[in-house]
VOVEX-931687 format. One record per residue (C-alpha): residue in three letters; z, x, y; residue number from 1. Coordinates in pm, 1 decimal. Layout:
# residues N
r=ala pz=Z px=X py=Y k=NUM
...
END
This chain:
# residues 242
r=unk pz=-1600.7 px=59.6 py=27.7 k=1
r=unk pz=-1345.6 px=-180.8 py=77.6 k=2
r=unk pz=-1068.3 px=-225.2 py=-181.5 k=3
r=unk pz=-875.9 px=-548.3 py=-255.4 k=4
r=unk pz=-531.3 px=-494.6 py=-448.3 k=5
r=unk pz=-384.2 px=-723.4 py=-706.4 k=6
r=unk pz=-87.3 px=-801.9 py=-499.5 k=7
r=unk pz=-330.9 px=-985.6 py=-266.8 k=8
r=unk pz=-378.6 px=-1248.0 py=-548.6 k=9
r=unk pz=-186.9 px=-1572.5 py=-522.0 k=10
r=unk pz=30.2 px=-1721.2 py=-818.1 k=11
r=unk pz=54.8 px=-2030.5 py=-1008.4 k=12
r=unk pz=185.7 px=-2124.2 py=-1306.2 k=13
r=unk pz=496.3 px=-2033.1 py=-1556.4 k=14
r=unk pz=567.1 px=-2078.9 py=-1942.9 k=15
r=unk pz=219.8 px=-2134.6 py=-2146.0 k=16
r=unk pz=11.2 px=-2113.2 py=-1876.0 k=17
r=unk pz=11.9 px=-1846.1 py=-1602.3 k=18
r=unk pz=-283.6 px=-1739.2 py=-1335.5 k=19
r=unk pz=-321.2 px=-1495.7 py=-1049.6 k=20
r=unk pz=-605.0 px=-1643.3 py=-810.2 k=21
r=unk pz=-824.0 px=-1369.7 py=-614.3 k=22
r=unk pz=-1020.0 px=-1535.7 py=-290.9 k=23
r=unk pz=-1194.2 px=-1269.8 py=-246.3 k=24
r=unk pz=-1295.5 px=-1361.5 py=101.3 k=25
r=unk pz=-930.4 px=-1448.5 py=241.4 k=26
r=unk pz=-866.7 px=-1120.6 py=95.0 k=27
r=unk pz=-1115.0 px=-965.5 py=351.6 k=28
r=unk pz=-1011.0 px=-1178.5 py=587.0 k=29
r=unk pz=-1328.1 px=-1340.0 py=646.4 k=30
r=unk pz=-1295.5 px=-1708.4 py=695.3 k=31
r=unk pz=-1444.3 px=-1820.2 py=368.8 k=32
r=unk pz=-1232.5 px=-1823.5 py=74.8 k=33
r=unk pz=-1515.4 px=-1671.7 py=-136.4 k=34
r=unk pz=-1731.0 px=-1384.7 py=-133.5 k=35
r=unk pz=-2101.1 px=-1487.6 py=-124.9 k=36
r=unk pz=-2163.5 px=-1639.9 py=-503.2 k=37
r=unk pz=-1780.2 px=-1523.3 py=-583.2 k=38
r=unk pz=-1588.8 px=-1847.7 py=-540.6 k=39
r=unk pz=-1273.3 px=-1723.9 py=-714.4 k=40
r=unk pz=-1123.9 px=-1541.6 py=-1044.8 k=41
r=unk pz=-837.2 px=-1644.8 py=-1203.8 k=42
r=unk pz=-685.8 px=-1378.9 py=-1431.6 k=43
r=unk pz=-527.4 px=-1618.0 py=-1663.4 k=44
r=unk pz=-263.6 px=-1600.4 py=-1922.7 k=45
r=unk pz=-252.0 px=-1869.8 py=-2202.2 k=46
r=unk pz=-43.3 px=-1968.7 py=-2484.5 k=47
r=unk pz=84.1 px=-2133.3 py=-2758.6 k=48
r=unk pz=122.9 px=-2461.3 py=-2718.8 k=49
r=unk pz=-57.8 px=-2497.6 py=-2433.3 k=50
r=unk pz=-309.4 px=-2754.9 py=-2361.7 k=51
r=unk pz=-465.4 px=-2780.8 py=-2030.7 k=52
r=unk pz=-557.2 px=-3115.0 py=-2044.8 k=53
r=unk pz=-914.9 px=-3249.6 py=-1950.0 k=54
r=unk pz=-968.4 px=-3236.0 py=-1612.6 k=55
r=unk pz=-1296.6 px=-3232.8 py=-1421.4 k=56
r=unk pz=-1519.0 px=-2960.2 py=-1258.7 k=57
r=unk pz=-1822.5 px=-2997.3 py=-990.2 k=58
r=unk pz=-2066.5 px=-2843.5 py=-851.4 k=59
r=unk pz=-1893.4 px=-2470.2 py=-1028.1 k=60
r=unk pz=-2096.3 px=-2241.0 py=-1240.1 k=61
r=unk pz=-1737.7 px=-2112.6 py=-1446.8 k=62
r=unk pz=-1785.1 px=-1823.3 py=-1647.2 k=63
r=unk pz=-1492.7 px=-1795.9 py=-1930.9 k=64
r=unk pz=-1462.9 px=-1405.7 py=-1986.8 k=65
r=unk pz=-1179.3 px=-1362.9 py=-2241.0 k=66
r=unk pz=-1047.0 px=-1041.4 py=-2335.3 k=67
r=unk pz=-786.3 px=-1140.4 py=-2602.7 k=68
r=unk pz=-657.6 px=-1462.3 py=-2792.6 k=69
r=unk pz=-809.7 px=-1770.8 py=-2890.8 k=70
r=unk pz=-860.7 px=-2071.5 py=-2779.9 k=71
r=unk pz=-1061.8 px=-2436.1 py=-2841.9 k=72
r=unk pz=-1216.3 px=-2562.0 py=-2595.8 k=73
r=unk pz=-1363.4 px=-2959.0 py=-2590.1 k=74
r=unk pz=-1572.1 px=-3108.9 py=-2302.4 k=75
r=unk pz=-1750.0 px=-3453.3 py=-2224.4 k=76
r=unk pz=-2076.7 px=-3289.1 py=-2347.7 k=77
r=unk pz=-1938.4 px=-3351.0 py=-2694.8 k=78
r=unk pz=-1858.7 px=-2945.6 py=-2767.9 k=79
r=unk pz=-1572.4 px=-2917.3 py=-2985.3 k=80
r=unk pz=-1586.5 px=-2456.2 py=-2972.4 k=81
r=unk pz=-1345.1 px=-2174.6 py=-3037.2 k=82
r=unk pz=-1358.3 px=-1915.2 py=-2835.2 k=83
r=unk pz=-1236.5 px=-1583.9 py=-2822.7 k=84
r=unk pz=-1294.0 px=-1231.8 py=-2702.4 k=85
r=unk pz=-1694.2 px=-1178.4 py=-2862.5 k=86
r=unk pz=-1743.0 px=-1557.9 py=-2814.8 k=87
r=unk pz=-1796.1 px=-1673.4 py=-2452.6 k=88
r=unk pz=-1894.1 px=-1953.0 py=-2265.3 k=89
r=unk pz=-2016.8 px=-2079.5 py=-1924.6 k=90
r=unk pz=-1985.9 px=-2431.8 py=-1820.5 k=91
r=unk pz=-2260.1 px=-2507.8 py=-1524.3 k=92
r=unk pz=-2073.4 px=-2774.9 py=-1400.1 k=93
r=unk pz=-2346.3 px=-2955.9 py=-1184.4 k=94
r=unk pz=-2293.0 px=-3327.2 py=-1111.5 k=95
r=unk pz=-2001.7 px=-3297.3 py=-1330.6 k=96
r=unk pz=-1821.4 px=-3236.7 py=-1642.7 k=97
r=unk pz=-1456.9 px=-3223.8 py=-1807.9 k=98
r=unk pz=-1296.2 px=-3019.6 py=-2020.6 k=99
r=unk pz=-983.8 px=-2970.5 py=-2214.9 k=100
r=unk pz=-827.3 px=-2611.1 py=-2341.9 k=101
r=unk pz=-607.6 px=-2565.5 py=-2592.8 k=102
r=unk pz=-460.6 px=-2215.5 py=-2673.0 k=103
r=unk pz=-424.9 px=-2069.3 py=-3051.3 k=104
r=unk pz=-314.8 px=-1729.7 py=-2951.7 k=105
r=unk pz=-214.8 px=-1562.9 py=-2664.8 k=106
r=unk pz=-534.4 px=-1520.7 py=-2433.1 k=107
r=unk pz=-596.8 px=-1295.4 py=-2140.5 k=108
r=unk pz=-887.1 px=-1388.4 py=-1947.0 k=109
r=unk pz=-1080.3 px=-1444.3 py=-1633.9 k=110
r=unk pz=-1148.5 px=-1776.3 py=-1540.0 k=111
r=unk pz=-1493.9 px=-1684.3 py=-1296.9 k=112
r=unk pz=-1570.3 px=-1917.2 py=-1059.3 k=113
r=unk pz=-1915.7 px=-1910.1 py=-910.6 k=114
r=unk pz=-2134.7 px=-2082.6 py=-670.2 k=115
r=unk pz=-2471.4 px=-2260.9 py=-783.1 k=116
r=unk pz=-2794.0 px=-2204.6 py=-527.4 k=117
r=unk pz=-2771.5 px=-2574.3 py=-485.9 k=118
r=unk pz=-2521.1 px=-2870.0 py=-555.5 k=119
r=unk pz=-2603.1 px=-3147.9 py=-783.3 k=120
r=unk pz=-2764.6 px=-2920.4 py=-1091.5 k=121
r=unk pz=-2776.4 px=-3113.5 py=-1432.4 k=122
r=unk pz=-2471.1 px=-3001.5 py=-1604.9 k=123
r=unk pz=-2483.8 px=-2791.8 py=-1915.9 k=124
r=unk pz=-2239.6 px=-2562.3 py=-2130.8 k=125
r=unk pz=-2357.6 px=-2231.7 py=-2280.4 k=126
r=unk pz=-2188.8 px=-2028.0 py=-2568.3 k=127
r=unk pz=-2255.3 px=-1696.0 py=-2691.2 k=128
r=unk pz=-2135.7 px=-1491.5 py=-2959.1 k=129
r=unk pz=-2160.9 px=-1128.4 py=-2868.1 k=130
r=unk pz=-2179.0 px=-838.3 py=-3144.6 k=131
r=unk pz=-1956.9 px=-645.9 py=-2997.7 k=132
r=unk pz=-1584.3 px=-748.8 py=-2802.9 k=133
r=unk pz=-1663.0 px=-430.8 py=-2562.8 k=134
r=unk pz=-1990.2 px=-216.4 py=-2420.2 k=135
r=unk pz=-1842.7 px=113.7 py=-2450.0 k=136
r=unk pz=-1950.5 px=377.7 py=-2183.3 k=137
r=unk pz=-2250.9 px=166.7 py=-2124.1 k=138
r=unk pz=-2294.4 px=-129.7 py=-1929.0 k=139
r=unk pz=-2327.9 px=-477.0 py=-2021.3 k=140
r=unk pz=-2535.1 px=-765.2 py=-1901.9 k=141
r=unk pz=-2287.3 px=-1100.3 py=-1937.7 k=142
r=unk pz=-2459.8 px=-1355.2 py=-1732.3 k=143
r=unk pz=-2713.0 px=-1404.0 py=-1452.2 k=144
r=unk pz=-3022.2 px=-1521.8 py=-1300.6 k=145
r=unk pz=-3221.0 px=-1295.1 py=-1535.6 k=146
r=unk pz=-3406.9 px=-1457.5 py=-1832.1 k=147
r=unk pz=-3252.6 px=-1241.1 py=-2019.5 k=148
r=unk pz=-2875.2 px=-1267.6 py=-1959.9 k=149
r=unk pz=-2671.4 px=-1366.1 py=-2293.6 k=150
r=unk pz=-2534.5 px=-1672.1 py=-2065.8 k=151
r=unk pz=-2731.7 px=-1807.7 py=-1755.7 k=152
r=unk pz=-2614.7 px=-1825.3 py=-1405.1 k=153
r=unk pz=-2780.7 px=-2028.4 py=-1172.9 k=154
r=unk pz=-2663.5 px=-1838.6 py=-906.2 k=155
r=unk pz=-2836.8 px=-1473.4 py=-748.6 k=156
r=unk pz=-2616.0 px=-1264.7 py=-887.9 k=157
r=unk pz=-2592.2 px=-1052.7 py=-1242.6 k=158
r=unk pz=-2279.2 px=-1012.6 py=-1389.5 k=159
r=unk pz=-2193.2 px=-682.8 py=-1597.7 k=160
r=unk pz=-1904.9 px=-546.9 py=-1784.7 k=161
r=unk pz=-1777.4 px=-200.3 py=-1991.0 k=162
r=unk pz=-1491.2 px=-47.6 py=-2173.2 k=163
r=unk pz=-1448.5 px=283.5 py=-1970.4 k=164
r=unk pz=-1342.8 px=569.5 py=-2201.0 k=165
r=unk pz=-1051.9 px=771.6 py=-2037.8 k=166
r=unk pz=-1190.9 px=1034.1 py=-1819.2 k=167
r=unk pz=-1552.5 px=922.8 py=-1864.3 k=168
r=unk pz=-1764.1 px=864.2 py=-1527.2 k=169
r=unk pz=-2056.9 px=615.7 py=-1504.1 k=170
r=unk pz=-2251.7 px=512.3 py=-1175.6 k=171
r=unk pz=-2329.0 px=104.0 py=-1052.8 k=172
r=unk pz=-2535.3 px=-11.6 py=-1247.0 k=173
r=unk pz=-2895.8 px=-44.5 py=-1129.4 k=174
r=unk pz=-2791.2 px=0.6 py=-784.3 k=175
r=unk pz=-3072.9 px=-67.9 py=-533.3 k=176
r=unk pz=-3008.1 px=-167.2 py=-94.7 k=177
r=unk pz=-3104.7 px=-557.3 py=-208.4 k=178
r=unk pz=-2811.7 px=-619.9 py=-396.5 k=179
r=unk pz=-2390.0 px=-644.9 py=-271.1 k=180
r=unk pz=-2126.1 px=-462.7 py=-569.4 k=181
r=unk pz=-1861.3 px=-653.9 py=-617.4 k=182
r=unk pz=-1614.8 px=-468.7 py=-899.6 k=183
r=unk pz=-1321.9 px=-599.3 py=-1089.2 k=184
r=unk pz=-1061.6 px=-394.7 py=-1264.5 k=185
r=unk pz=-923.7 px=-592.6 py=-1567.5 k=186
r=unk pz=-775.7 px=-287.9 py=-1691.5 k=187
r=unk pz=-643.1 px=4.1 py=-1654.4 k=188
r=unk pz=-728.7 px=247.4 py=-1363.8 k=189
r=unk pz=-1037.8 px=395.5 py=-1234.2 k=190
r=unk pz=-1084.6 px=662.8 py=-964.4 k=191
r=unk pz=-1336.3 px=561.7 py=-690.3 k=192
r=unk pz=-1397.4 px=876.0 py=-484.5 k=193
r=unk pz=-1019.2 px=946.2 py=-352.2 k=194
r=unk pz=-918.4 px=612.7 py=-424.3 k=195
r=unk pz=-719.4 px=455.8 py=-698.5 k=196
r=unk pz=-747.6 px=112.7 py=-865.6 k=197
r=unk pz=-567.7 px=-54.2 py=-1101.1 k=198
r=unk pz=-562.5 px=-357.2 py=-1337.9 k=199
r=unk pz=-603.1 px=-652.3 py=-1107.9 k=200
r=unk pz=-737.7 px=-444.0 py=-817.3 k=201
r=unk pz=-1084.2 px=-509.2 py=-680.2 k=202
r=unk pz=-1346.4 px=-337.7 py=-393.2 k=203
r=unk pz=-1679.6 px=-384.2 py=-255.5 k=204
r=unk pz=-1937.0 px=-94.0 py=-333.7 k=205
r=unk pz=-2225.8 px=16.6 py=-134.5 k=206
r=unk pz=-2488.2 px=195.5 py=-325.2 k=207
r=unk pz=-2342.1 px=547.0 py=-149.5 k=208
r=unk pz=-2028.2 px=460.2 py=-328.6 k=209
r=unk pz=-1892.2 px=795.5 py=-550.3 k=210
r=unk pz=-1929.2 px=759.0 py=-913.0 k=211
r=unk pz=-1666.0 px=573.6 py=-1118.4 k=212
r=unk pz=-1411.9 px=773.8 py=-1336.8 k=213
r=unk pz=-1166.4 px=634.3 py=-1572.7 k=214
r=unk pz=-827.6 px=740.1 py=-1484.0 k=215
r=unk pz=-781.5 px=607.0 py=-1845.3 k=216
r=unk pz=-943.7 px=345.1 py=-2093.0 k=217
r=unk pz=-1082.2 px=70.2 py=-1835.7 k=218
r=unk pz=-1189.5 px=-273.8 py=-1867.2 k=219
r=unk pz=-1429.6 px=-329.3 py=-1546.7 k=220
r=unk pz=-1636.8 px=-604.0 py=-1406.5 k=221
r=unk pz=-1931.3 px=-566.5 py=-1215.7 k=222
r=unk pz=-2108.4 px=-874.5 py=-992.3 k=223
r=unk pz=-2428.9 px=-776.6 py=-868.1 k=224
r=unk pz=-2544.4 px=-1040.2 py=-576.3 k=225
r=unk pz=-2862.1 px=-1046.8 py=-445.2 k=226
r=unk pz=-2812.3 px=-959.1 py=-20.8 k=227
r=unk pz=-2935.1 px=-1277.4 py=132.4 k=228
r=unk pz=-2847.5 px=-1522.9 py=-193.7 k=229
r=unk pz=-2855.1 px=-1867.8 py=-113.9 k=230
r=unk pz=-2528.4 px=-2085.4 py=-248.1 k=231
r=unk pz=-2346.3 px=-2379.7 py=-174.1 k=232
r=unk pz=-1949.8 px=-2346.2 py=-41.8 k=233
r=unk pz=-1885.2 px=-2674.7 py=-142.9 k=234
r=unk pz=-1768.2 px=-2636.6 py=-506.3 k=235
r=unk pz=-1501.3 px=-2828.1 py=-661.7 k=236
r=unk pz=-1320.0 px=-2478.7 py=-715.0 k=237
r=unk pz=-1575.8 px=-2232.3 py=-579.6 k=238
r=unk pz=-1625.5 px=-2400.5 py=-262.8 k=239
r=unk pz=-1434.4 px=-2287.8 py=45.3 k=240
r=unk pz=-1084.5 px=-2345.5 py=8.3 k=241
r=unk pz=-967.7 px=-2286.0 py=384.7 k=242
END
């Protein structure tokens, strides 16, 4: 296992608009920015009045996982959507898009950043309105390759989220030797063997990895990525940043 702490993250922003950035890579000091299909995640913070103003995105499959708020969101595919913490979206960027974000109420979120099998995809922006804001004690497929993911991916790689009761214990999710863990604590803190983590923290699992117990109620994130996936590093935002 190897464990990535929140203080690793780098900062930008103030006022409205706030976001710590996690490279995963430069984080394990490998010399890619990224990890695999992981470009980046920005845990943002975003409110009233902010606007992020439309801007462009290439060659990123961007996975908008919101937690709390609201926000509208506009793009140059002619979507005018609110979203919010049941209703998410993912913008496969592709030969390009732009978007605009404008905040309603105060919105914690990830801002997922990953990278496409190939560059040049036909761009396209997915929405889907969940029944439930959290998967309680149970794993969740979000997005991914699968045909059956709420929101498609086109990258190797399943992503999977769940509210962790306090003091429950669950195990990866469908762990088998062909696929890399990547987990994400949003929050709260989870006990990983001896090991702590905390809101923000992240690690790297291997299938022998303990089980996962909730040190309290936990928000967690789970990227499953095929061992072997092909992607590009070339991403407007995914690609390698060093």
């Amino acid at each position: 296992m190897k464990i990535i702490k929140a203080s690793k993250r780098r900062n930008y922003g103030g006022g409205p608009f706030h976001i710590d950035i996690l490279y995963p890579g430069a984080a394990l000091n490998t010399n890619d920015t990224g990890f695999l299909t992981i470009g980046r995640i920005d845990h943002a913070f975003f409110r009233p009045p902010g606007v992020v103003p439309m801007h462009p995105h290439r060659d990123d499959e961007i996975l908008s996982y919101m937690r709390s708020g609201a926000q509208i969101h506009k793009d140059t595919k002619g979507h005018t959507e609110h979203l919010n913490a049941s209703r998410l979206m993912m913008m496969n960027a592709g030969a390009g898009i732009e978007h605009e974000e404008i905040a309603e109420e105060g919105v914690e979120m990830l801002q997922i950043f990953m990278r496409p099998s190939e560059n040049g995809l036909a761009p396209a922006v997915q929405f889907h309105q969940f029944n439930q804001v959290h998967s309680i004690d149970q794993w969740r497929l979000v997005a991914g390759n699968s045909a059956v993911a709420p929101l498609q991916l086109r990258a190797q790689t399943n992503i999977y989220d769940i509210r962790l009761s306090a003091g429950s214990k669950i195990n990866i999710p469908f762990s088998e030797p062909e696929v890399v863990n990547f987990l994400y604590v949003f929050n709260g803190a989870i006990d990983i063997g001896d090991q702590l983590l905390s809101k923000g923290d992240s690690a790297v699992l291997d299938i022998q990895s303990p089980g996962i117990v909730a040190a309290k109620e936990s928000d967690l994130l789970m990227f499953q990525i095929l061992k072997g996936a092909k992607y590009s590093d070339t991403g407007m935002f995914s690609g390698n940043q060093s």
